[in-house]
C-alpha positions as CSV (number, residue, x, y, z in Angstrom):
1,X,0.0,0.0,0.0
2,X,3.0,2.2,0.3
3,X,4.4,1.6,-2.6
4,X,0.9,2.6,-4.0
5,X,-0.3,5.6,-2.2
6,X,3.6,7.3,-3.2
7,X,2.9,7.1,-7.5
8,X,-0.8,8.8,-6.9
9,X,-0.5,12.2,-8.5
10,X,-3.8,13.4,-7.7
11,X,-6.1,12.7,-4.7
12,X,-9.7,12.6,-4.9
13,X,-11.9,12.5,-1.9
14,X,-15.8,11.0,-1.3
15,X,-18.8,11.4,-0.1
16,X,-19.0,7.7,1.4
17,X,-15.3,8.7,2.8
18,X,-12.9,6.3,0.7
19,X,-9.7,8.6,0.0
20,X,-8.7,7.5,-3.6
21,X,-5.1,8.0,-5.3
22,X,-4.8,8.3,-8.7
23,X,-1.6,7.2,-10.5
24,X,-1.8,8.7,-14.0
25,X,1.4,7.4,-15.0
26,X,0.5,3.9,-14.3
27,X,-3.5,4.2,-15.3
28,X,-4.5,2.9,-12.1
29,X,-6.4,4.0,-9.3
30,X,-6.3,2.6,-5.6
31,X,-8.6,3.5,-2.5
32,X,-7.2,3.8,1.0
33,X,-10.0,3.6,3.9
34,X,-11.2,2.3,6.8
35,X,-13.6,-0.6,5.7
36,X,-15.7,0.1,9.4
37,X,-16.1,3.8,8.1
38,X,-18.0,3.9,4.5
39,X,-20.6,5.9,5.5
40,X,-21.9,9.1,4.4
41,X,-21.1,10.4,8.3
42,X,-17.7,9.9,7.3
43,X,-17.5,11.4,3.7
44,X,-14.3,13.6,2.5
45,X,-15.1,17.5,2.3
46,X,-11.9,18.8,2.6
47,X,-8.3,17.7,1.7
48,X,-5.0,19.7,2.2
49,X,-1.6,18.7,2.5
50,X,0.1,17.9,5.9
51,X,3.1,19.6,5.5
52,X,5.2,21.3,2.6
53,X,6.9,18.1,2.0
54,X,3.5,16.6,1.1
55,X,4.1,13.3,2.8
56,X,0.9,13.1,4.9
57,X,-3.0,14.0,3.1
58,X,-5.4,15.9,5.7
59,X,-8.9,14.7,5.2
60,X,-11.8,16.6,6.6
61,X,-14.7,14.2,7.1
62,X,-18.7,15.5,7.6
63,X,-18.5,13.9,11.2
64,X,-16.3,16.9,12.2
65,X,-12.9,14.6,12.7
66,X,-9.9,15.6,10.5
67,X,-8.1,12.3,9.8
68,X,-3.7,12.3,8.7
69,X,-2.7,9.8,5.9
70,X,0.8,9.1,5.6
71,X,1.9,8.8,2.0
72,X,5.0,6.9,3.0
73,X,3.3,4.5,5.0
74,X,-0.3,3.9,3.0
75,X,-2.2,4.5,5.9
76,X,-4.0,6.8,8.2
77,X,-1.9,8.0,11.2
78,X,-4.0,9.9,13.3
79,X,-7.4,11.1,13.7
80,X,-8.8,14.3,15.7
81,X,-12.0,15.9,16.4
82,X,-12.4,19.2,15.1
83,X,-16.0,19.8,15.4
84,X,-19.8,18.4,15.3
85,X,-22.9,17.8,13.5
86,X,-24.5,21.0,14.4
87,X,-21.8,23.2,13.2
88,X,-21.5,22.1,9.7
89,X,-19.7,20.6,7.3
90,X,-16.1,22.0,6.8
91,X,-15.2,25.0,4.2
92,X,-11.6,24.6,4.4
93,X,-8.7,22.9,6.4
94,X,-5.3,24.2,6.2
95,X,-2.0,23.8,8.4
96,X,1.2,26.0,9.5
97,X,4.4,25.2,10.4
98,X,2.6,24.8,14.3
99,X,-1.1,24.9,14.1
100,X,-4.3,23.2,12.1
101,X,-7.3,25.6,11.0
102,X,-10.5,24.9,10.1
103,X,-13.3,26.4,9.2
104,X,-17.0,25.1,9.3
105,X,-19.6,26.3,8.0
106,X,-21.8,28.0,10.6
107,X,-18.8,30.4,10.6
108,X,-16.2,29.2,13.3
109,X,-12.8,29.5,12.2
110,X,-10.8,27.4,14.8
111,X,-6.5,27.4,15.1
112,X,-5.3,24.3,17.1
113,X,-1.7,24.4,18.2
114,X,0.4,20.9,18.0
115,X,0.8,19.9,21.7
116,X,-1.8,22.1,23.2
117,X,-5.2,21.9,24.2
118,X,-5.8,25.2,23.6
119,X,-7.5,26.3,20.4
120,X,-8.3,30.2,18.7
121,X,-12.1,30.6,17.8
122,X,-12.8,33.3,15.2
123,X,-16.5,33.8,14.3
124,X,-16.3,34.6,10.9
125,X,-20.1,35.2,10.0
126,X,-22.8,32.3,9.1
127,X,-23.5,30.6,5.9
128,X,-19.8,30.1,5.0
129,X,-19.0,28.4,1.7
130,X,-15.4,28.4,1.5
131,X,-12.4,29.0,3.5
132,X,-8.8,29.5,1.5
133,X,-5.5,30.0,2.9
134,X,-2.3,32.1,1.6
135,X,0.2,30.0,0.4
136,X,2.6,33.3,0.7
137,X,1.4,34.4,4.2
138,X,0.3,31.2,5.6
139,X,-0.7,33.1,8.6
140,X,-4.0,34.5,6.3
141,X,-6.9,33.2,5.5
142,X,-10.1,34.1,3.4
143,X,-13.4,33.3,4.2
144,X,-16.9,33.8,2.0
145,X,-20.7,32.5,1.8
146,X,-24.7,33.3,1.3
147,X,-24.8,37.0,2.2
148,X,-21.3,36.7,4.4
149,X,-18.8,38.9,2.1
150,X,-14.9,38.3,1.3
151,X,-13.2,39.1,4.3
152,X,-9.7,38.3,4.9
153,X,-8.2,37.7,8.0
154,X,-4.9,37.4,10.0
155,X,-4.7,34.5,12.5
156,X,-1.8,36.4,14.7
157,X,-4.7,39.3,15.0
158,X,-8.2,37.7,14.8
159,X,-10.2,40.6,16.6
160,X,-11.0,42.4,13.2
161,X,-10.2,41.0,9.5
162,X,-7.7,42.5,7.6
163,X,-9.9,43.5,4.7
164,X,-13.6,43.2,4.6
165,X,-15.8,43.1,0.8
166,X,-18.0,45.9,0.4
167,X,-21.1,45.0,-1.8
168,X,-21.4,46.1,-5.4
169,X,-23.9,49.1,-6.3
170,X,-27.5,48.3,-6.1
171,X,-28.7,47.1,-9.3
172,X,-30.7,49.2,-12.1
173,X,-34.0,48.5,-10.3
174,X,-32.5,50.2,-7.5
175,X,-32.4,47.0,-5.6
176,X,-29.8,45.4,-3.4
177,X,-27.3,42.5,-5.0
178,X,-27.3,39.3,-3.2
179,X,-24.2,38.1,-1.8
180,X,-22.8,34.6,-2.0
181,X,-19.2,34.0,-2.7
182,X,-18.3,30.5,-3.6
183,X,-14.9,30.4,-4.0
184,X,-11.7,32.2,-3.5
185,X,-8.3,32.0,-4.2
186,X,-4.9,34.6,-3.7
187,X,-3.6,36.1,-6.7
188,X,0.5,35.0,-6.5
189,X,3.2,38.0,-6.2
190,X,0.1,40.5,-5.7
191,X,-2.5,41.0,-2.7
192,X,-5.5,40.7,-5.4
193,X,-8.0,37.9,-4.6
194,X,-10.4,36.5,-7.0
195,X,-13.8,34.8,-5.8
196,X,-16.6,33.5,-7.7
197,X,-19.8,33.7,-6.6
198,X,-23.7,31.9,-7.1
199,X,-24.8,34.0,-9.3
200,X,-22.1,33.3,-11.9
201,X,-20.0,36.6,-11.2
202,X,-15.8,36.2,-11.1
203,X,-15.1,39.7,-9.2
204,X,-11.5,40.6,-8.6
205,X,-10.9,42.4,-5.1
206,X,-7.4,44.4,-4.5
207,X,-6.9,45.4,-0.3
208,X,-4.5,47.5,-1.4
209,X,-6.9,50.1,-2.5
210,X,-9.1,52.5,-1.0
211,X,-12.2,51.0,-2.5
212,X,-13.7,47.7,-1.1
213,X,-15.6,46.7,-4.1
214,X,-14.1,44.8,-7.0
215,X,-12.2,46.1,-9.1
216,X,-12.5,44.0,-12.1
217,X,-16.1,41.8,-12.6
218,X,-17.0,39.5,-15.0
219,X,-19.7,36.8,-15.6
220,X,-20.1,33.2,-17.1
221,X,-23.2,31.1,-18.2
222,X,-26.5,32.0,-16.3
223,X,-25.9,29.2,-13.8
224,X,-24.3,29.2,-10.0
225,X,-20.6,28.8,-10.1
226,X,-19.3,26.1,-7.8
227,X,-15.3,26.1,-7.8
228,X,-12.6,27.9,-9.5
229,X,-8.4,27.4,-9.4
230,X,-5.8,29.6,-10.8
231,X,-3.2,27.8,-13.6
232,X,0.5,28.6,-13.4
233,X,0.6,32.2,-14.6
234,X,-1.2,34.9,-12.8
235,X,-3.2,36.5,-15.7
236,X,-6.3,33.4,-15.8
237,X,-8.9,32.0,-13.7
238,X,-10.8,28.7,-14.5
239,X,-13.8,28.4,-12.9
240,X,-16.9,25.7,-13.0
241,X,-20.5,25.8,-12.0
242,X,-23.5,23.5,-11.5
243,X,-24.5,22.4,-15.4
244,X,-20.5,20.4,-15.9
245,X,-19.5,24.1,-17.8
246,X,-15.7,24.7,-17.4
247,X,-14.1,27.8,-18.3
248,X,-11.0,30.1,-18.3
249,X,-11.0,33.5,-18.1
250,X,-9.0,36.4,-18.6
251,X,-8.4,38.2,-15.3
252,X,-6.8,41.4,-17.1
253,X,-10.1,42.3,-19.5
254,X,-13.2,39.6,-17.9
255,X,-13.1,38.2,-21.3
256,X,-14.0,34.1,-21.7
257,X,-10.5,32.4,-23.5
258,X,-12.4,29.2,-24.1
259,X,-14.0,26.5,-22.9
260,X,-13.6,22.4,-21.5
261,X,-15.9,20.0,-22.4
262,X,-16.9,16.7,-21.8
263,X,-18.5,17.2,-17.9
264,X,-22.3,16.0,-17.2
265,X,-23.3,17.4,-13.8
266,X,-21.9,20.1,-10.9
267,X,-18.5,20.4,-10.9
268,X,-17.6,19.7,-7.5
269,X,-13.8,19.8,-8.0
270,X,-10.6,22.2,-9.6
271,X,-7.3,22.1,-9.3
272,X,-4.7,23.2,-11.7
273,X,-1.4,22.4,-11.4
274,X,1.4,24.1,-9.8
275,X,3.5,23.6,-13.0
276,X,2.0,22.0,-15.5
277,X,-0.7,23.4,-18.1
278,X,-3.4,20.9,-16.3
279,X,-6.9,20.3,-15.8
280,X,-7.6,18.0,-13.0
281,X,-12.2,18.0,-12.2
282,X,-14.6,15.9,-10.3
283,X,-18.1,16.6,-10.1
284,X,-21.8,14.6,-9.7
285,X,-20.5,12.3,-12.9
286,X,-18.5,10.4,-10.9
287,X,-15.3,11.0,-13.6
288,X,-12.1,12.7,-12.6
289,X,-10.8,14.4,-15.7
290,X,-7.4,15.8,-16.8
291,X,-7.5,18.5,-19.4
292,X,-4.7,20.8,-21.3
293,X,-4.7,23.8,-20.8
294,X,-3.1,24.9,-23.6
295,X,-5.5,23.3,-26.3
296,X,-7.6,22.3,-23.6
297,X,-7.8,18.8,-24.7
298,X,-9.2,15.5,-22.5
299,X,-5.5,14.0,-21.3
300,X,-7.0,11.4,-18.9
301,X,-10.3,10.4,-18.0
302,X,-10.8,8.3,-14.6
303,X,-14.0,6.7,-13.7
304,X,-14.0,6.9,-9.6
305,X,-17.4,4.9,-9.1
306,X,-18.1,6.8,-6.1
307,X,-19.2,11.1,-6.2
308,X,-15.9,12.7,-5.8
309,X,-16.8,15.9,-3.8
310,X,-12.5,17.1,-3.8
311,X,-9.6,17.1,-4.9
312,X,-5.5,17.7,-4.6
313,X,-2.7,17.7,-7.2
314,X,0.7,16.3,-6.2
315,X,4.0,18.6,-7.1
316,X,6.0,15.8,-8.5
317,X,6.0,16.0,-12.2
318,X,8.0,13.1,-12.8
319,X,4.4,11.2,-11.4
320,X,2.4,13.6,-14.4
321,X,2.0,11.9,-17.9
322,X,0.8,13.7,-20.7
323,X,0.3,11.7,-23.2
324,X,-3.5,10.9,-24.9
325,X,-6.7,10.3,-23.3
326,X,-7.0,7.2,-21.5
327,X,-9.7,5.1,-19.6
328,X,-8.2,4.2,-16.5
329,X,-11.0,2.0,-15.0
330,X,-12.3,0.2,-18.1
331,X,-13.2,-3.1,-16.0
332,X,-15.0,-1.0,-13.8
333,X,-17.1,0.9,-16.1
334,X,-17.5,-2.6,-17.5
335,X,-19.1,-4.6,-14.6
336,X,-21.7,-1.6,-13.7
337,X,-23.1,-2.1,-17.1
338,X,-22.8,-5.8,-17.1
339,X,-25.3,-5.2,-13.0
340,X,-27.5,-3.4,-15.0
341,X,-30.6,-4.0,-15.8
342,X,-31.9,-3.3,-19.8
343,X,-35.0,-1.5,-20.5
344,X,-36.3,-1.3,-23.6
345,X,-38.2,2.5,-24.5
346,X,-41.9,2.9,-25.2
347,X,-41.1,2.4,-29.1
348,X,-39.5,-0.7,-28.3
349,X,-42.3,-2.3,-26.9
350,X,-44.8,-1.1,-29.5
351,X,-42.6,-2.7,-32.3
352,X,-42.7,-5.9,-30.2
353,X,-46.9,-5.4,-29.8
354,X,-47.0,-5.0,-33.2
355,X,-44.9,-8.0,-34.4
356,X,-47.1,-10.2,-31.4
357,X,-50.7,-9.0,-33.3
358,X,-49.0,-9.7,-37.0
359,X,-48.3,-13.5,-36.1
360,X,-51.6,-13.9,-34.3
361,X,-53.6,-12.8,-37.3
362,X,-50.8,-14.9,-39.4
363,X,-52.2,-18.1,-37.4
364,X,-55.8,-17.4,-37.5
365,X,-55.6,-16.7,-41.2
366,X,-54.0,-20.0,-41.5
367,X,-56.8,-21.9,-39.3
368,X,-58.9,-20.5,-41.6
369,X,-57.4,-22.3,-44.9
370,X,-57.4,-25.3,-43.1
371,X,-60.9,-25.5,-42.6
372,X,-61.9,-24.6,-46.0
373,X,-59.5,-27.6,-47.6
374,X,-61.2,-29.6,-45.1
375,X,-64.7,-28.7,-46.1
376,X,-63.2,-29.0,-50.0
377,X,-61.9,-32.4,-49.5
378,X,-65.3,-34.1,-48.3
């Protein structure tokens, strides 16, 4: 298993809780769980990496416990309650060189020091949707939900955030905008943050100004946008919503570059990677899909069985291939269909009505000849 779990390039999490590895250099997949725990109590809704070294995988589960699995070893190390039922599933997990934060979604933001029993409690505002940390200050976080604005906030001073999002003018029925951010990520080598939000807006915010509305906006499709990720380069955002619509856009003018295809259902998933021109999705398809970014081709195509509700890239590009698409779990897709029931459409049983009356009337009609060489014959 540990063999395994170290060639997985990307990591996909669950909603029944099985943490899958996916080795796109070998076209296999594996699954590391807990047999006991497949339950939906115990689904994946948050991954991060354990440390900058990336040997351990944190996965935040919807019972509140935030489990540790080592990549060396193939197996979970640890486990740690973080929070309940009643306070939500979690936004975001995230770790410094001395602490673990998480973020749930009735808005409390929690920092738990290694070898202490002490924790920090932040209460960020309700409804919160996502919770992103700064991989150049790892000491700030972002937070966003329904009608709970960007705010930004530093962990060493929690008692106000750092930046808070004002709302964009009323709109031209002089009526208030809804708020409900998304997603979020940092801009690198700027203090710019870009969020999407659930009424398909991408909305560029810079602290560094006096204003605290956006200063660039932009929209996609007419459907709620569900995750976004930025690709290596700092002038694109790609961004996917609830219809399986993928796109990247230009973060200098708000104009659409193009388009993926090939999802069917909510993108759940996005991660681009930290080097590389690619595409890695999940959504309600149950697929995990690698595109290019540069011709924004289909690269790999996994089938995970299971809904994949997140995923992580791995650094290492000696574990990415790039070569064409491939089906890593043909078997699979194989022995679902061969489960299956077949059920023939409405047509199909008319035809087979129609063929059953045609042979009846064929057999009387030939009764009837009978009977009249019969008659014929005496």
């Amino acid at each position: 298993m540990a063999n395994q779990s170290q060639l997985c390039s990307v990591w996909v999490g669950s909603e029944t809780g099985i943490l899958k590895g996916v080795s796109l250099s070998k076209k296999r997949t594996f699954n590391f769980c807990d047999m006991s725990s497949i339950s939906r109590e115990h689904g994946i809704c948050a991954l991060a990496w354990g440390d900058e070294n990336e040997s351990e995988v944190l996965v935040g589960c919807v019972n509140g416990t935030v489990k540790t699995f080592s990549i060396e070893k193939g197996i979970f190390i640890d486990s740690r309650s973080c929070g309940d039922f009643s306070q939500g599933q979690f936004t975001g997990i995230a770790v410094t060189p001395s602490s673990l934060i998480t973020c749930v979604e009735s808005g409390l933001l929690s920092v738990w020091t290694e070898g202490s029993t002490d924790k920090l409690e932040i209460n960020v505002g309700k409804g919160v949707c996502r919770m992103r940390q700064n991989p150049a200050r790892r000491n700030c976080v972002a937070t966003g939900g329904k009608e709970n604005p960007l705010k930004v906030w530093d962990l060493e001073r929690p008692d106000k955030a750092l930046f808070t999002a004002k709302n964009v003018a009323n709109d031209w029925l002089d009526l208030r905008v809804p708020v409900w951010v998304r997603d979020m990520a940092f801009i690198p080598d700027s203090e710019k943050i870009v969020t999407c939000t659930g009424y398909h807006q991408v909305r560029v915010y810079d602290p560094l100004t006096p204003q605290r509305r956006p200063v660039l906006e932009a929209e996609f499709g007419e459907y709620p946008l569900t995750a976004l990720s930025l690709p290596a380069g700092h002038d694109r955002v790609v961004v996917g919503n609830t219809h399986g619509q993928i796109a990247i856009l230009d973060l200098r003018k708000g104009l659409v570059r193009g388009c993926v295809k090939g999802l069917a259902g909510s993108v759940r998933g996005l991660e681009c990677h930290a080097s590389s021109p690619l595409l890695a999705s999940c959504g309600l398809d149950r697929f995990l899909r690698i595109h290019s970014l540069e011709d924004r081709s289909t690269r790999h195509k996994v089938y995970t069985v299971l809904v994949c509700t997140t995923l992580y890239w791995s650094r290492s590009l000696s574990l990415v291939d790039t070569g064409e698409v491939e089906d890593v779990n043909e078997k699979e897709i194989d022995e679902v269909w061969d489960v299956m029931e077949t059920v023939s459409e409405k047509g199909d049983k008319r035809a087979v009505l129609e063929e059953e009356e045609e042979d009846s009337e064929e057999t009387v009609e030939t009764k009837d000849k009978k009977k009249k060489r019969r008659k014929t014959k005496k």
